[in-house]
Each structure stands twice: as structure tokens, then as C-alpha cells.
C-alpha positions as CSV (number, residue, x, y, z in Angstrom):
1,X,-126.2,12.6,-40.9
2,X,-125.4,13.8,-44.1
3,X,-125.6,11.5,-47.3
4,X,-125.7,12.5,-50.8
5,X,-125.6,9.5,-53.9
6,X,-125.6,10.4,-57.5
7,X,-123.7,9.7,-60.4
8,X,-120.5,11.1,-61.9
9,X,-119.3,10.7,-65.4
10,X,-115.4,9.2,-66.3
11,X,-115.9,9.8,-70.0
12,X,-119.7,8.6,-71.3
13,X,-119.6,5.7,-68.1
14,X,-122.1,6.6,-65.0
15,X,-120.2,5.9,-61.9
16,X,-121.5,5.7,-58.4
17,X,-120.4,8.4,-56.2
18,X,-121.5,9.0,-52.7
19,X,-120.6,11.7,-50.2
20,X,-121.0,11.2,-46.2
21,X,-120.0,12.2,-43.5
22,X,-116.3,10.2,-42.4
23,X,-116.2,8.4,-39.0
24,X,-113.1,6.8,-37.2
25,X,-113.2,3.6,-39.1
26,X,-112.1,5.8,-42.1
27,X,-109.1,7.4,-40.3
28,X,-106.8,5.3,-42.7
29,X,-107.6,6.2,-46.0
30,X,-108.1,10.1,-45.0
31,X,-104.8,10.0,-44.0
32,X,-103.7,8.3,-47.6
33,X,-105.8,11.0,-49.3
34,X,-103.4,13.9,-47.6
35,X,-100.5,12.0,-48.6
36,X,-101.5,11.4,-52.4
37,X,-102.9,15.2,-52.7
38,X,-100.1,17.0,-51.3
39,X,-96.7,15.5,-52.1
40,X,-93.4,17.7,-51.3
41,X,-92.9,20.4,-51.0
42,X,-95.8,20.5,-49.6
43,X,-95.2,20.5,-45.4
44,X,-95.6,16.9,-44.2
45,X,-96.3,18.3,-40.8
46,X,-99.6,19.5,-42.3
47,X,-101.2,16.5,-43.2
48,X,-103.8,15.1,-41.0
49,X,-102.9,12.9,-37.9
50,X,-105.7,11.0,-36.0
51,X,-106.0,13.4,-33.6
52,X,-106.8,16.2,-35.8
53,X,-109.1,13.9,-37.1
54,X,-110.5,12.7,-34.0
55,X,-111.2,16.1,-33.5
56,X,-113.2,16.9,-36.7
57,X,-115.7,13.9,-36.2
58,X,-115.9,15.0,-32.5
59,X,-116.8,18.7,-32.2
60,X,-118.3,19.4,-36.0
61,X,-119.0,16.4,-37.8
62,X,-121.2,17.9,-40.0
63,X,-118.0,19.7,-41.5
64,X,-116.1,16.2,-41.8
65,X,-117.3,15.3,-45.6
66,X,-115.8,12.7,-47.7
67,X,-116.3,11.3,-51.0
68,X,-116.4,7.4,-52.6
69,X,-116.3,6.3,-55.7
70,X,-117.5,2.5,-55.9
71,X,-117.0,2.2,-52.5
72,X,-113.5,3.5,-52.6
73,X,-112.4,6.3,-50.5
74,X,-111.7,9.1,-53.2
75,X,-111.3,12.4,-51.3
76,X,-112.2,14.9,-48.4
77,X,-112.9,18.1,-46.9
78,X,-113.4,19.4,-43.8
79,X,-114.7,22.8,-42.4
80,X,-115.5,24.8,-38.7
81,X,-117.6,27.5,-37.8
82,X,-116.2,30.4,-37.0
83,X,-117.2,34.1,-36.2
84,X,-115.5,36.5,-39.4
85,X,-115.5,39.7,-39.2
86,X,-115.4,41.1,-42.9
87,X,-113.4,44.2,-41.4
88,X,-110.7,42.5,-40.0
89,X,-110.3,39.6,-43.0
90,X,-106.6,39.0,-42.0
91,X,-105.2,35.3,-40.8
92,X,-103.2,32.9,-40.9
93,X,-104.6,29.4,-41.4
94,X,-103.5,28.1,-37.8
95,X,-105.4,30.9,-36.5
96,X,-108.5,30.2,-37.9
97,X,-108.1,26.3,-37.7
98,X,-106.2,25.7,-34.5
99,X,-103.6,24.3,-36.7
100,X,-105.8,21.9,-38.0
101,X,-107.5,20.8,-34.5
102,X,-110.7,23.0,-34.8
103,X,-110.9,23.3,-30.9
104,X,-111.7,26.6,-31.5
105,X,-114.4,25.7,-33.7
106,X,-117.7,28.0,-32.6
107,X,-121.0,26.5,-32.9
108,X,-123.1,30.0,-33.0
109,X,-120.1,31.1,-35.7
110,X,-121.7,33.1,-38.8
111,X,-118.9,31.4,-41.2
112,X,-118.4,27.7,-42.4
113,X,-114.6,27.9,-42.7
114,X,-112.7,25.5,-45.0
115,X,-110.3,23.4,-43.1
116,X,-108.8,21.5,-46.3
117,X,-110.0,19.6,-49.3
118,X,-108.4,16.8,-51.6
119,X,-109.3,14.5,-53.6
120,X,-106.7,11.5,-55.1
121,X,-104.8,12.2,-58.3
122,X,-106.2,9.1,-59.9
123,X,-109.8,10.5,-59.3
124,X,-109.4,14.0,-60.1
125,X,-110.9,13.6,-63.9
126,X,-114.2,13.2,-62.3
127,X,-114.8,16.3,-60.8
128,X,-115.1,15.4,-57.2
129,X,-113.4,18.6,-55.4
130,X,-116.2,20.7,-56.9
131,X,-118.9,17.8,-55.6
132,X,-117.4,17.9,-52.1
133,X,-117.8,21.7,-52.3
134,X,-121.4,21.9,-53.4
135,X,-122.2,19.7,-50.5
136,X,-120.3,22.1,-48.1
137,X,-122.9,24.8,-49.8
138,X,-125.4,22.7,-48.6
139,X,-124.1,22.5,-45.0
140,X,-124.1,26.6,-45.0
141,X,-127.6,26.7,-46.3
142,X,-128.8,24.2,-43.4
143,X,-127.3,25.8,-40.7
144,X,-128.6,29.1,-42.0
145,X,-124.7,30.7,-42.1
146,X,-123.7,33.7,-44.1
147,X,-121.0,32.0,-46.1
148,X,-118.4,29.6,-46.5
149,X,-114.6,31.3,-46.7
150,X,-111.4,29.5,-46.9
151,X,-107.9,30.6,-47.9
152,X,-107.1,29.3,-51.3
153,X,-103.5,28.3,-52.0
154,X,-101.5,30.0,-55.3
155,X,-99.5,27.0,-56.2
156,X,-98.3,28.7,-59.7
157,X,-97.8,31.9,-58.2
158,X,-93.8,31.5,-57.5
159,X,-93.5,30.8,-61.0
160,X,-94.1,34.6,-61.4
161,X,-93.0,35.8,-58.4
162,X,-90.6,38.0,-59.7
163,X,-93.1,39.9,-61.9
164,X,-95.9,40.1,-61.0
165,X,-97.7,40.8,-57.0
166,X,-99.8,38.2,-55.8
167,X,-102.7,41.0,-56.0
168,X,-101.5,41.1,-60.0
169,X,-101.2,37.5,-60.1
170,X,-104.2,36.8,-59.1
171,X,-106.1,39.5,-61.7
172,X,-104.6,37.9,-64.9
173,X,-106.0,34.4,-63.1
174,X,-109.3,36.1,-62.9
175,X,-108.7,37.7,-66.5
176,X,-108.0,34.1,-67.9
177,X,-104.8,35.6,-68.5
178,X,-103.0,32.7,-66.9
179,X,-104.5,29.4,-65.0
180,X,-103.9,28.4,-61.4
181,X,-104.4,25.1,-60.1
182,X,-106.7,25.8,-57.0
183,X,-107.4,29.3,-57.8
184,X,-108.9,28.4,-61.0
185,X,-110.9,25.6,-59.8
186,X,-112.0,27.7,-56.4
187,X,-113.7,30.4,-59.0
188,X,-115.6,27.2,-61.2
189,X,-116.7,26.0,-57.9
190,X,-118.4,29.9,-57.4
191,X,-116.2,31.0,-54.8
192,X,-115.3,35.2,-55.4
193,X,-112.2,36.5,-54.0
194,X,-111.9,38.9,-51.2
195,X,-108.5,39.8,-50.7
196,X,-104.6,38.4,-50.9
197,X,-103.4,37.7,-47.8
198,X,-99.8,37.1,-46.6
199,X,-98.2,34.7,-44.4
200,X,-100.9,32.4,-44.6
201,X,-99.4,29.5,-44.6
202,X,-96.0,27.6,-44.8
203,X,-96.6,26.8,-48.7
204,X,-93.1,27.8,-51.1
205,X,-95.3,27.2,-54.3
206,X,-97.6,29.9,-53.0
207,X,-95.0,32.0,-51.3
208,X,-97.1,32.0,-47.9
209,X,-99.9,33.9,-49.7
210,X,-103.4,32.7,-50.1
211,X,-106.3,34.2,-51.8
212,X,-109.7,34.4,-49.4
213,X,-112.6,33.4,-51.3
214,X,-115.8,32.9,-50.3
215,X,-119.3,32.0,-51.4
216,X,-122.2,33.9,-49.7
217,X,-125.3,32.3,-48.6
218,X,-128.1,33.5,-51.6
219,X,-130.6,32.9,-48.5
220,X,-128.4,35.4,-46.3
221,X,-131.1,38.5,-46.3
222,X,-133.6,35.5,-44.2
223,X,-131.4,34.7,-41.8
């Protein structure tokens, strides 16, 4: 079981913080989570239902990670292994999910693939997105996996749509040139970009693109 505690910071205040593994009892507030980080527009069909989550604590629990602060349920993420081919990088995120299910998930895959994160508005000051991801590092690393890859969504992108590509867009993020919400944060947390891809998901603010970005294994040459 994984188990992490440490301390986060809400100003100069030390504040417990612990990140596990979630289990059924916990179904409740994972839900809540989805439902506070993704408000319209965002597909309500996409949030998590228990058997999704069912699913996640069944086949790969070591990819079902959530965070607490005080004891409070504050955020999540969730991953699969899969087998990537770096040749053939397109997808849609049903495809490489099961729309969320992870029966497809691959125990001998080469890839810890990101199913979703979020974390609650009210906690997002402390930095706990980039804390769930670090731990996720730590889940490649143990398992010995080449890297983790997930599809990053372009929420400011539509407000540019009309003049820039999403290939441009996503250069003048990269440039600092302009800031996107999970792009931005995606490249703090050390994740590199390997290519635009379209029809991704069902995401207006995004305009069904998604930027794959990864984080390679620094161990990868001993596996």
C-alpha cells in the first residue's frame, strides 16, 4: 500500500497532508471532488461513477491515489498501465482509458497513463495537484516503467482559437508568451510535451485537442 505524510504550507502554517491509496469507503467524496473540479461545461457524463471507481481500486490500485488535508478528502488521481508505442502517439482518451473503466489496463504495460487528476477549488493554493503527481513518479519508478504520459487539456485555448493552431498555442505557452491553466501547471510539475493531438476528448474549452506530455523514467537506461 502506498502512503506518503508530509507537510504543506497555506501561507507560513505547516498543514498535514497525506496521500494513499483510495478504497470503496471513499467513493463519496471522489465523486464530490469530480464535481467541484470540473463544473460545466465540462461533460457531466465524464465524471466518475462507482463503477469506474470500483474498477480503479480493483484491477490497479496502485494507480488509485488521493490526497487529505487534515483528514479531509482534498483531491485525486488515477492512472493504468498501458503498452505506448512512441510511433503511433495518436488517441483519444476513451481509447486509452476504456472510457474511464481501465479494463483494458495492462499489467506488463511500459507506460503509467494518467486517467484524471483534481484536486478541490478551496485547496488548490496548496499545491496538491503537483503532490499527487510526484507520487505518481514514484509509482513509475517502483514498477520500473519508462514513463508516465497523459493528455493534457487546453482549457484557454478557444480563447485563441481563431488565431492561433493549437501547435502555435501551445509554443507561446511554452514561450511564457501566454499561461494555460493545466498546461502551465503540467510543465511545473516536469512533464515535456510530445505532440498536439485532436479529437481527444469531448472538452469545448479545449476544442477536443489535448497536449501529450510525459515525464520519462531518469532510471529508464536500467530497466
Amino acid at each position: 500500500m502506498y502512503r506518503k505524510e508530509f507537510f504543506v504550507f497555506d501561507q507560513d502554517k505547516p498543514v498535514p497532508v497525506v496521500i494513499r491509496q483510495y478504497v470503496e469507503k471513499d467513493f463519496p467524496d471522489l465523486i464530490r471532488i469530480q464535481q467541484e473540479s470540473f463544473p460545466p461545461p465540462f461533460p457531466s457524463e465524464l465524471l466518475w461513477n462507482e463503477e469506474q471507481l470500483t474498477n480503479h481500486v480493483t484491477l490497479f490500485p496502485q494507480g488509485a491515489l488521493c490526497i487529505e488535508v487534515n483528514g479531509k478528502m482534498a483531491g485525486s488521481m488515477t492512472g493504468l498501465l498501458v503498452n505506448f508505442d512512441s510511433n503511433q502517439p495518436n488517441h483519444t482518451w476513451d481509447e486509452m482509458t476504456d472510457s474511464g473503466y481501465i479494463r483494458n489496463h495492462n499489467p506488463s504495460g511500459n507506460t503509467l497513463y494518467v486517467v484524471d487528476i483534481g484536486v478541490r477549488p478551496i485547496y488548490r493554493k496548496l499545491g496538491l495537484g503537483k503532490w499527487l503527481m510526484f507520487s505518481m513518479y514514484d509509482i513509475v519508478i517502483h514498477l520500473r516503467l519508462e514513463r508516465l504520459l497523459g493528455g493534457g487539456r487546453m482549457p484557454g485555448y478557444h480563447k485563441v482559437a481563431k488565431e492561433l493552431s493549437p501547435e502555435q498555442y501551445l509554443d507561446a505557452v511554452i514561450n511564457g508568451e501566454l499561461k494555460d491553466p493545466v498546461i502551465s501547471f503540467l510543465l511545473r510539475c516536469g512533464r515535456t510535451p510530445v505532440k498536439v493531438v485532436a479529437d481527444y476528448l469531448e472538452d469545448e474549452e479545449s476544442c477536443h485537442y489535448c497536449t501529450l506530455m510525459e515525464w520519462k523514467n531518469p532510471f529508464a537506461n536500467s530497466i
